[in-house]
C-alpha positions in Angstrom: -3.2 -14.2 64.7 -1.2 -11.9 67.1 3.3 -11.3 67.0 4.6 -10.2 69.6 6.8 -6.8 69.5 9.3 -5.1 71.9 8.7 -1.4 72.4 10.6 1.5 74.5 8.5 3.8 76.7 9.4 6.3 78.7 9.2 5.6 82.7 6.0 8.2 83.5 4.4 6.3 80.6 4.3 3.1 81.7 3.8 3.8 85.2 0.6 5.6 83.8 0.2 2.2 81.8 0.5 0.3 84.8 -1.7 1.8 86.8 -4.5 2.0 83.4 -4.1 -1.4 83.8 -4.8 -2.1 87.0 -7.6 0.2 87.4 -9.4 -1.4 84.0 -8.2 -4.8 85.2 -6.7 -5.0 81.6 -2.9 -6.6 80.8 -1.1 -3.9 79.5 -0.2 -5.4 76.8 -4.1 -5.5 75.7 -3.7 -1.7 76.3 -0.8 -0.8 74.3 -2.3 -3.1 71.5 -5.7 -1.1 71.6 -4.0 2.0 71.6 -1.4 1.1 68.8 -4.6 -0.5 66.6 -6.4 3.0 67.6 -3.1 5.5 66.3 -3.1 3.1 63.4 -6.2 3.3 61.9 -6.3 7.1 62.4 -3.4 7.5 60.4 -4.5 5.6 57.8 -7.8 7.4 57.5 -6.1 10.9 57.9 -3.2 9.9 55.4 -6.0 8.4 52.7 -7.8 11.5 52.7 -5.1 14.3 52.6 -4.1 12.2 49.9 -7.6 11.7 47.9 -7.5 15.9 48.7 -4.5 16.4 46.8 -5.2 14.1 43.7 -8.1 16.4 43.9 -6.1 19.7 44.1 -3.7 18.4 41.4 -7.3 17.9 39.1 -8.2 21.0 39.8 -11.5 20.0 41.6 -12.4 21.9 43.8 -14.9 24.6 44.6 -14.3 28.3 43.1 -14.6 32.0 45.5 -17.7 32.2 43.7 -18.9 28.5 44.5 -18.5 29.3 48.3 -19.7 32.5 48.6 -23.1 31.3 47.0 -22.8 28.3 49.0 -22.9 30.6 52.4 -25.6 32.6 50.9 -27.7 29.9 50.4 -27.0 28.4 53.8 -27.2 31.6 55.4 -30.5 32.9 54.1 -33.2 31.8 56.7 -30.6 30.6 58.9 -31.3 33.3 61.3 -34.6 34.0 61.1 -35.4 37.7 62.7 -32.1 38.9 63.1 -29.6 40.6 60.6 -27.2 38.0 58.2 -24.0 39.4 59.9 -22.7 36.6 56.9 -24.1 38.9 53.7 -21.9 42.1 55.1 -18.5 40.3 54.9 -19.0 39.0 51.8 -17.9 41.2 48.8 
């Protein structure tokens, strides 16, 4: 099931529309609807997770200075074999 909505755009934007349109041999309002589906479910995603990060944060889980700096020893040993682990000299 589809509804039909009214939206405002500005002039360059829907001449750019237009001329999507014609080249993809798409209506523009299958366009606009891709697009709007496509900003939609980014959001979503993005909002879910910075939200999931901050139930996190307010738990408290989440990885210590210590956690990471073993975790970028551990990826960093081998990593380059034959030449010097720049990493291990900025680490304290």
């Amino acid at each position: 099931m589809s509804s039909t909505m009214t939206i405002r755009l500005e002039d360059s934007v829907k001449n750019r529309l237009d001329q999507l349109a014609s080249v993809t041999q798409r209506s523009k309002s299958f366009l606009a609807a891709e697009a709007i589906a496509a900003y939609v479910d980014t959001n979503e995603w993005q909002l879910s997770e910075i939200q999931a990060a901050l139930t996190e944060a307010e738990a408290q889980d989440y990885a210590t200075d210590q956690d990471m700096a073993d975790l970028a020893l551990k990826w960093n040993a081998g990593a380059h074999a034959g030449r010097p682990n720049t990493l291990l000299a900025i680490l304290p």
